[in-house]
C-alpha positions as CSV (number, residue, x, y, z in Angstrom):
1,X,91.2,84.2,62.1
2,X,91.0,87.8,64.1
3,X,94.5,87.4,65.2
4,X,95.7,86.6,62.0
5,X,94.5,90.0,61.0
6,X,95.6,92.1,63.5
7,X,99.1,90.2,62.4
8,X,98.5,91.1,58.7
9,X,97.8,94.7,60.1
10,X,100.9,95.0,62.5
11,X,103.0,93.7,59.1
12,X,101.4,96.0,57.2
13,X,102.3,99.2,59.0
14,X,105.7,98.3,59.4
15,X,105.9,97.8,55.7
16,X,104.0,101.8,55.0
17,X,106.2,102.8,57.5
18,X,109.6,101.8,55.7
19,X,108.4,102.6,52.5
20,X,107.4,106.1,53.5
21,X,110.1,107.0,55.7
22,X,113.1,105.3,52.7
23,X,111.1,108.1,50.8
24,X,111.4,110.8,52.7
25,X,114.6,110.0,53.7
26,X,116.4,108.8,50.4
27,X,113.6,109.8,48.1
28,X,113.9,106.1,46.5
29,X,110.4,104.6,46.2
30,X,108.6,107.8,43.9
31,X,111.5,110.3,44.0
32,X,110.9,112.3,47.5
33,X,108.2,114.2,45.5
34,X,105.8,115.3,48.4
35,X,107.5,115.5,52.1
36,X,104.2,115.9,53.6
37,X,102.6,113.2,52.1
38,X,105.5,111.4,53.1
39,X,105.1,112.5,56.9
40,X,101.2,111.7,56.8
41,X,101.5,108.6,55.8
42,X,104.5,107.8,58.2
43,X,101.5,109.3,61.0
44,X,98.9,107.0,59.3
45,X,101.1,104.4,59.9
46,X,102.0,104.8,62.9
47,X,98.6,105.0,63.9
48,X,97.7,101.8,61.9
49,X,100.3,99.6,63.8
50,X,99.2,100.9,67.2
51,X,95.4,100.2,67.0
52,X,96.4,96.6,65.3
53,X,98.9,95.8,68.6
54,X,96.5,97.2,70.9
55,X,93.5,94.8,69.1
56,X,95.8,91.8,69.4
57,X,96.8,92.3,73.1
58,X,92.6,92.4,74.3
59,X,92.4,89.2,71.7
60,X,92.5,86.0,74.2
């Protein structure tokens, strides 16, 4: 079940990070409204998918 979740984590970063950078890119999503909220969540992330690949690779 663990793995499973550092999957579901690793998907879900990929999915923020698309969303947020199609926004701040094409402004399609909510209309390119706030760049740095945008760029912060691109960050967050980021950040998200790192910790979630790093938890599965220690997971035997």
């Amino acid at each position: 079940m663990p793995k499973a979740l550092t999957i579901v984590g690793m998907g879900v970063a990929v999915l923020l990070l698309l969303i947020f950078a199609l926004d701040l890119l094409a402004g399609v999503p909510f209309g390119g409204v706030s760049w740095m909220m945008d760029v912060s969540f691109i960050v967050c992330a980021g950040i998200l998918g790192f910790l979630a690949f790093t938890t599965f690779r220690e997971q035997k």
